[in-house]
N, C-alpha and C positions, 0 to 999 in steps of 0.2 A: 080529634081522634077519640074512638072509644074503646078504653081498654078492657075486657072481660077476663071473671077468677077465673083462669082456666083450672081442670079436676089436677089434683094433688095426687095421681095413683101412683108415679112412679115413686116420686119424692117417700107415700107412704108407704109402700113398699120395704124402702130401704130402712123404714123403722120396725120392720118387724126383725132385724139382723142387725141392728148398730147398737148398743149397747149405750144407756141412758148415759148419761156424763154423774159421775156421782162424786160433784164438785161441793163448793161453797153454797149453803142456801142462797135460794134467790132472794132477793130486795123487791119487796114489790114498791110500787109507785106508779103515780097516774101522770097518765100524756097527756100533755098540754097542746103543745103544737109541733110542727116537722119543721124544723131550720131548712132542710131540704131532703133530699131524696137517699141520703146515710146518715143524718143528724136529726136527733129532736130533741123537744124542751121537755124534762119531766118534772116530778113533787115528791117530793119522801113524804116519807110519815112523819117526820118533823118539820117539816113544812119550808125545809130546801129545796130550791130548785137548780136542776144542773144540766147541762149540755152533753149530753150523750150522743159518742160516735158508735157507730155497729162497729164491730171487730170483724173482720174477715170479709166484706165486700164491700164494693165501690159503685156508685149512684152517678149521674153526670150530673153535673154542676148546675145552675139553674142556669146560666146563661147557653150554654150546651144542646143540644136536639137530644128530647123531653124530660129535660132538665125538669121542667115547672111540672110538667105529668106524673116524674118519680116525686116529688114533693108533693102534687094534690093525692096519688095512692096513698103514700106513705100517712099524711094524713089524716086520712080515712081511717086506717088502720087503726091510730095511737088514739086519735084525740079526744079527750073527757073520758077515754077508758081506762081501767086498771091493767097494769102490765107488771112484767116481773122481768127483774136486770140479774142476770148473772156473770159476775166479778170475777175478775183475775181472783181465783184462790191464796193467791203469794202477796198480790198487790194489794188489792181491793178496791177501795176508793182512791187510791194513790194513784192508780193505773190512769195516765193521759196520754195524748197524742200531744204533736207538738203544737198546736194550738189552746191545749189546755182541757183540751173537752175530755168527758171522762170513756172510759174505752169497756165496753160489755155485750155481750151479746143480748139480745132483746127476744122477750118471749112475749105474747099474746094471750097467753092462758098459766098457771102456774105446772106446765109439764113439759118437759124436752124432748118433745117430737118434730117430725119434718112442717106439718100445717101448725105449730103454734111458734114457730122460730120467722121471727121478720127479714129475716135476711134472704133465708130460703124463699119463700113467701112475695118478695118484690123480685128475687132471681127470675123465679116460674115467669112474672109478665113479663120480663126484657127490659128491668127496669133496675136491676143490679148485677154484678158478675163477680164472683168472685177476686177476693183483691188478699194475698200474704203479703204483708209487707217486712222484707228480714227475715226469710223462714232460717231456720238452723237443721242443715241433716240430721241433726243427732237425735233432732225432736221425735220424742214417739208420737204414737197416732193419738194418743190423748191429751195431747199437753193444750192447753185452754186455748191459743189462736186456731188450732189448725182442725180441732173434736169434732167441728160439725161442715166441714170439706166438705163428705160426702153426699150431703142433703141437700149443698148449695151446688155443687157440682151437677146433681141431676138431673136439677131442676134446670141450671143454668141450657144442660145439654139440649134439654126438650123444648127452652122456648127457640133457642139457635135452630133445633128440625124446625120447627112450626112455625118460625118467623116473626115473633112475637116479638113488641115493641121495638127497643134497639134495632134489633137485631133483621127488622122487616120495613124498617121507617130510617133509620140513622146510619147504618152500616156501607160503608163506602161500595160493599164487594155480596150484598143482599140477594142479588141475583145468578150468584155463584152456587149452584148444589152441591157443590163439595165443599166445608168451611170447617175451620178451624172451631172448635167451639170452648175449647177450655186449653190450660197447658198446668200440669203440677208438677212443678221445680224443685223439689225440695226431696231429701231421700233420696234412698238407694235407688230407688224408683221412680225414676222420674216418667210420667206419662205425658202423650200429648193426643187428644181428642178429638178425632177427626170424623165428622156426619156427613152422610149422603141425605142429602135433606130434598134432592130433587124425585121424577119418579119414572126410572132409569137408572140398572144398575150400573155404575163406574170401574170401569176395568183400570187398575192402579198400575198394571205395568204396562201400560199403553200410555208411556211419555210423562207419567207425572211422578214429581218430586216433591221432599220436603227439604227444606232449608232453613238452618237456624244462622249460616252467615253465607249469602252463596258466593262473596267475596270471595273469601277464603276454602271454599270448598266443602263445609260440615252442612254435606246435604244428602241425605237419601234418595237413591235412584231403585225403585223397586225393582225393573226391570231386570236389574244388574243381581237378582236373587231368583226370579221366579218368572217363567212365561206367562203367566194369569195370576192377578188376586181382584176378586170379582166384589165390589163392596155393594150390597143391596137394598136399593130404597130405604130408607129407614134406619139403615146397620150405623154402631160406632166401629172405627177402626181407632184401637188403642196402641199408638208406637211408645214403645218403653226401651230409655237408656239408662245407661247408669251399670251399677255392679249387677244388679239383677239380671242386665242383660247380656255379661259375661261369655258363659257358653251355649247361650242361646242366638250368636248374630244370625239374622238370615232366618231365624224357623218363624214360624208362625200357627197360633190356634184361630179355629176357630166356635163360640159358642151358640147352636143354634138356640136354644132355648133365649138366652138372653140378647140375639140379637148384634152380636158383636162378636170382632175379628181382635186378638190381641198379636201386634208386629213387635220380633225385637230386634231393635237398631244398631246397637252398641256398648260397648261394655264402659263406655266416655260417660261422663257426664256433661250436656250439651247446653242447658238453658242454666243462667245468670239468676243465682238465687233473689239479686234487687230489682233487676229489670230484665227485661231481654225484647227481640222480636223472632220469629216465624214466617215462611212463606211456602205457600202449596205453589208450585209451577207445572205446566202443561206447555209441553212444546217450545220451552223457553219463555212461555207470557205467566206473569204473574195472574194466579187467578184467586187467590186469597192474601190476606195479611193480617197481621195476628200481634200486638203487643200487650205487654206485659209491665206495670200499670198500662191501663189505655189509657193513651196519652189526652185523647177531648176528655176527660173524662178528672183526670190529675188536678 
């Protein structure tokens, strides 16, 4: 398989509105090699070397479908180049994972943009997805795991449209055009990010649901609010529960400029701040599925 950079325009986009992280200086140090497709080996400037995990997304494993692919990008990216690690501001070097490795977000160039952050960067091929492990409601939108969501989020959204890596090679439900492409659990706010990636727009109250346990019944039946909601080739439709969604059950925007419908669901808060899974249904058949860590992937 050959993977190509696909253009970074959304991702940079959203750096002309996100506001720089004006954290801890970065550490610079040079990449050695990629453990795999979320870990590499780096060098300080004292001439330590340590095992660095990305903070906030998740790679599949080398044994995993393109396991060894996220590891030869990743790579590419790091290796015999100078890169720059920015640290838990509280922890610093202290900050591990339970394997020991040390926990930072990884930059490619010494600036905090969407194209110099690796995480973002392996998202765009389908070659990582976003991963909170433990979010805390309470966290604001800058607190160091969660600052650069948005960047990874956009990116992740567009390779899910485009079909890119994973997500057009690995994905059990690839030839689904309507797919789950992200979920964020955490906050008032909780969203869940839903693409029409096919081309055809999808009329959502003609039989389709979402369901976060359909056991138990926490399922959205669009129908059950509105004769049409028409999603168009292309569009994200963003359902948001939680407090936000309060005295809003049932309404819905839509933005054409950006391409996207926001639905609000419930004033509940519905997804499992550690794990959870998701399911798009049509007619009573499953036609998406969605977890949270993915589990090939854990």
């Amino acid at each position: 398989m050959r993977i190509k950079l696909a253009a970074l325009s959304l991702v940079l986009l959203l750096a002309s509105v996100l506001t720089v992280y004006a954290g801890e200086d970065m550490v610079k140090a040079r990449g050695l090699w990629a453990v795999d497709g979320d870990t590499i080996m780096v060098e300080l400037a004292d001439g330590s070397r340590k095992e660095v995990r990305f903070i906030s997304v998740n790679a599949p494993e080398l044994a995993a479908c393109l396991g060894d692919e996220a590891q030869t990008a990743c790579d590419a990216l790091i290796k015999g180049k100078i890169i720059w690690l920015e640290l838990d501001p509280e922890q610093g070097m202290d900050r591990r994972d339970r394997n020991g490795r040390l926990l930072a977000h990884v930059f490619l160039e010494p600036v905090q943009t969407p194209s110099a952050h690796l995480g973002t960067r392996l998202a765009e091929l389908g070659l990582s997805r976003l991963d909170i492990r433990d979010p805390k409601d309470t966290w604001h939108e800058d607190h160091f795991d969660i600052h650069y969501v948005p960047w990874v989020l956009a990116a992740q959204i567009e390779a899910a449209k485009e079909r890119r890596g994973w997500w057009g090679e690995c994905d059990p439900y690839r030839d689904s055009d309507l797919v789950i492409a992200a979920i964020k659990q955490w906050g008032d706010d909780e969203v869940v990010y839903m693409v029409n990636r096919g081309v055809d727009a999808i009329d959502l109250a003609k039989g389709w649901k979402l369901a976060s346990d359909p056991k138990e019944s926490q399922t959205l039946e669009f129908s059950r609010y509105v004769e049409a909601l028409v999603l168009p080739p292309g569009w994200v439709l963003r359902v948001h529960s939680g407090p936000v969604s309060t005295s809003r059950v049932g309404e819905y925007s839509i933005r054409d400029t950006e391409k996207v419908i926001d639905w609000y669901w419930t004033g509940r808060k519905m997804w499992r701040n550690d794990s959870d899974e998701a399911w798009l249904i049509w007619n009573d058949q499953t036609r998406y599925y969605f977890s949270y860590p993915l589990k090939e992937w854990d």
